[in-house]
C-alpha positions in Angstrom: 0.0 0.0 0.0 2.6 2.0 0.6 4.7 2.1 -2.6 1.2 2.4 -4.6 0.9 5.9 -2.4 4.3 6.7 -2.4 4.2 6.5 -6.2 0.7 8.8 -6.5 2.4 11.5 -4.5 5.3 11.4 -6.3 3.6 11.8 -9.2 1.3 14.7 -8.0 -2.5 12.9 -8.3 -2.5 11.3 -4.6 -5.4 12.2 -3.6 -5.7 12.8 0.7 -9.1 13.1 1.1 -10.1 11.5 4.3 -12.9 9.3 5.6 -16.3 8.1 3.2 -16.5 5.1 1.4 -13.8 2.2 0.1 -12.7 2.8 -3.4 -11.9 0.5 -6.1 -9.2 1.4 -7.9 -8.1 -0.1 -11.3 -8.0 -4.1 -11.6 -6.9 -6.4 -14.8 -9.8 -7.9 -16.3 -11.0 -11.6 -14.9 -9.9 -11.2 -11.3 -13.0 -9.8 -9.7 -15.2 -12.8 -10.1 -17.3 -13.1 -6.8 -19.3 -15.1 -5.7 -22.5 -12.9 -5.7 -22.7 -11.9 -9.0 -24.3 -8.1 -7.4 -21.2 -6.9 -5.7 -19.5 -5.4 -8.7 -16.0 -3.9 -9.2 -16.7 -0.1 -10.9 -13.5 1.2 -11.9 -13.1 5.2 -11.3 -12.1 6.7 -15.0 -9.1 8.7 -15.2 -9.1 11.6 -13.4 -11.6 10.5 -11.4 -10.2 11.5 -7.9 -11.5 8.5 -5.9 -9.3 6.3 -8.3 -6.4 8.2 -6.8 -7.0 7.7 -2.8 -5.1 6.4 -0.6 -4.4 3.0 -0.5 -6.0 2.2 3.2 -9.7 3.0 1.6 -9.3 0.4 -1.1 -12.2 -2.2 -0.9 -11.2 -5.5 0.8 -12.9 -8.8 0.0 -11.0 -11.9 1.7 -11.5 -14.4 -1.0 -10.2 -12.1 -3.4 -7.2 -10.2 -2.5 -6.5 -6.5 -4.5 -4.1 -7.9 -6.9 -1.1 -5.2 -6.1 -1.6 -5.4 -2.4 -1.3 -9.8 -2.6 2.0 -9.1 -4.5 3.8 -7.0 -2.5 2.6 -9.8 0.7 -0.1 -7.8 2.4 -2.0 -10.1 5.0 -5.0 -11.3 4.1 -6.9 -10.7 6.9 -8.3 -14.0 8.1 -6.5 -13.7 11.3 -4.2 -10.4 12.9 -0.9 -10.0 11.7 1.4 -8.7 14.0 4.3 -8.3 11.3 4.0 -8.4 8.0 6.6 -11.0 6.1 8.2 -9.4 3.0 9.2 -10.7 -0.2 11.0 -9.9 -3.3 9.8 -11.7 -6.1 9.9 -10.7 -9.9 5.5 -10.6 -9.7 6.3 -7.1 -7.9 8.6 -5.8 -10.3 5.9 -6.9 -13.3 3.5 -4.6 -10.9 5.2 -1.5 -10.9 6.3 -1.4 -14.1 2.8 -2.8 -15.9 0.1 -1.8 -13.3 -2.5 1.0 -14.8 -2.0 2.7 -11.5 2.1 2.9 -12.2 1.8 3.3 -15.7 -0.5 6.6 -14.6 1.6 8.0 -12.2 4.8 7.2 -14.6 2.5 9.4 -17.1 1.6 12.1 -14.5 5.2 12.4 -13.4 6.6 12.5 -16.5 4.1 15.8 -17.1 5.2 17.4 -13.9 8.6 17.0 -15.3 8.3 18.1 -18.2 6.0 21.5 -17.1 9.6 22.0 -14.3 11.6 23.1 -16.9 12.7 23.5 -20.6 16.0 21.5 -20.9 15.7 17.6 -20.9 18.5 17.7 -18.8 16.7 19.9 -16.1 13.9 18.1 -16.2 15.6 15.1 -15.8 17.3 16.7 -12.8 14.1 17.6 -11.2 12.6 14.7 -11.3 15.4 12.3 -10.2 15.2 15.3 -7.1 11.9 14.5 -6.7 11.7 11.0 -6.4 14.9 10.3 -4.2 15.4 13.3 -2.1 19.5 14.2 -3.9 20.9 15.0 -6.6 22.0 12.9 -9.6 25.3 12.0 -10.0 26.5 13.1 -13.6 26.5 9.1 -14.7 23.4 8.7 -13.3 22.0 12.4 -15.1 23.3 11.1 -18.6 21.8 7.5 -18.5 18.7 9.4 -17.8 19.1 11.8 -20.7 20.2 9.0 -23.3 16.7 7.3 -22.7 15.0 10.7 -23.2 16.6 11.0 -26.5 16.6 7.8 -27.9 15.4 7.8 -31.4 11.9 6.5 -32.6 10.8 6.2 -28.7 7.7 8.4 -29.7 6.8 11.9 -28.6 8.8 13.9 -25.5 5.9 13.0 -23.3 6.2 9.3 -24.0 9.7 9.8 -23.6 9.5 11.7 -20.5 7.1 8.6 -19.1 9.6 6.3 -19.8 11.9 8.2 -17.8 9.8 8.7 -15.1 8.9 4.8 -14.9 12.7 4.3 -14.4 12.9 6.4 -11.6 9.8 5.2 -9.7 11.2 1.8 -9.8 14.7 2.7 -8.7 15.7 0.7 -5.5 16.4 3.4 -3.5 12.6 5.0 -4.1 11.0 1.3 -3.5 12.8 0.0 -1.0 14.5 3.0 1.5 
């Protein structure tokens, strides 16, 4: 929960408004399959600010955990957890680089990048500030600008995603 709300602040679209009802945030097709066919899983559309809340008012069914939160080893709630065990398996990777939500706030911070300054290299600065709390080493700042520029890897927004999606899933934004 977490790193999906670390990642929408990053970003800019968290959205902290407190208290009201549970949320269900985007899902992949075929997991919501109940078994009372009423209880249905409405995805917010994008920009709709309840698909942007905090992770703690996500809706909870036992029998069928919230896909990202079951990857990165949330408990499911059958019995209290007094720690939670944690895991590093190559499912969470898949999550934050493929999830809607991530691809989103990739998007989103990728914009606020972009709107920071004029220079890909400033941009790049400011959002490699952003995300880790220092400043890029010059290896690090050149890496960085190389994907930016790479040929035929569509417009500076796309560009600027891609980016962004490299930052959000550096180690020392995930895991420190």
């Amino acid at each position: 929960e977490i790193i999906r709300d670390q990642s929408l602040a990053l970003a800019g679209i968290l959205n902290l408004k407190m208290f009201g009802p549970p949320v269900r945030p985007p899902i992949p097709s075929g997991v919501w399959k109940p078994f009372d066919g009423s209880d249905k899983w409405e995805n917010p559309k994008p920009g709709d600010e309840s698909r942007y809340r905090r992770s703690i008012y996500t809706y909870t069914k036992r029998s069928i955990p919230y896909p990202m939160f079951a990857s990165f080893d949330a408990p499911s709630r059958e019995f209290c957890t007094p720690r939670r065990l944690r895991s590093n398996t190559p499912l969470q990777a898949l999550m934050t680089l493929n999830d809607e939500t991530f691809v989103e706030c990739a998007n989103a911070l990728g914009n606020r990048m972009l709107a920071a300054a004029d220079s890909v290299r400033d941009q790049i600065r400011h959002g490699f500030l952003l995300v880790t709390c220092r400043e890029p080493s010059e290896s690090e700042l050149t890496d960085l600008v190389e994907l930016a520029e790479t040929p035929n890897a569509g417009d500076a927004v796309t560009r600027m995603a891609s980016v962004a999606a490299v930052l959000l899933n550096l180690d020392e934004v995930i895991t420190k």
